[in-house]
C-alpha angles and dihedrals in degrees: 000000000000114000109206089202092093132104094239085058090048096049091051088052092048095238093119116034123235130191099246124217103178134348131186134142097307117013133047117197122201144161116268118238100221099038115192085197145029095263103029109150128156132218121214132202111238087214123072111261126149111218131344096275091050081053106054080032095067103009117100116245083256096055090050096043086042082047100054092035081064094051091053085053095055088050094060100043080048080058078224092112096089105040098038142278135183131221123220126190112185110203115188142336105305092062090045089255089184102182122047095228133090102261128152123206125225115214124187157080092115132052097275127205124290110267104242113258 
């Protein structure tokens, strides 16, 4: 069940700011406050999903497809789209999921670690 006491509730309340990247119908972009690397942005979903599997799980194909043509968006404007990037969703408590709401992370603008195998 979604739980609107979280900050990416908030921010798209505006009851907490956020530095925005990119908006449109179903997705909001903006910079992480704590980045782990030089580009790091997350995309929201504008509907109230708690994590990425809830969403896929409930959205239509067009909101999913709507949902990750935003994040391609967000990787150009990034200018990440051409030299890599990655994309992390993390879904539940064993992966540290720290905020109740689908979100994916854009990580980039540098080599970044190998994913572990």
């Amino acid at each position: 069940m979604y739980d609107k006491n979280n900050v990416f509730y908030k921010i798209l309340q505006s009851e907490i700011p956020s530095k925005k990247i990119y908006e449109d119908g179903v997705a909001l972009a903006f910079y992480d406050i704590n980045p782990v690397c030089k580009v790091h942005a997350l995309v929201i979903t504008k509907a109230l999903y708690v994590d990425f599997h809830d969403f896929v799980s409930k959205a239509s194909p067009e909101e999913v497809g709507a949902f990750f043509g935003a994040v391609a968006k967000v990787a150009k404007l990034l200018e990440v789209d051409e030299s890599g990037y990655r994309i992390v969703s993390n879904i539940g408590k064993d992966s540290r999921q720290e905020v109740p709401h689908c979100h994916v992370h854009i990580l980039g603008g540098e080599q970044l670690c190998q994913s572990s195998k």
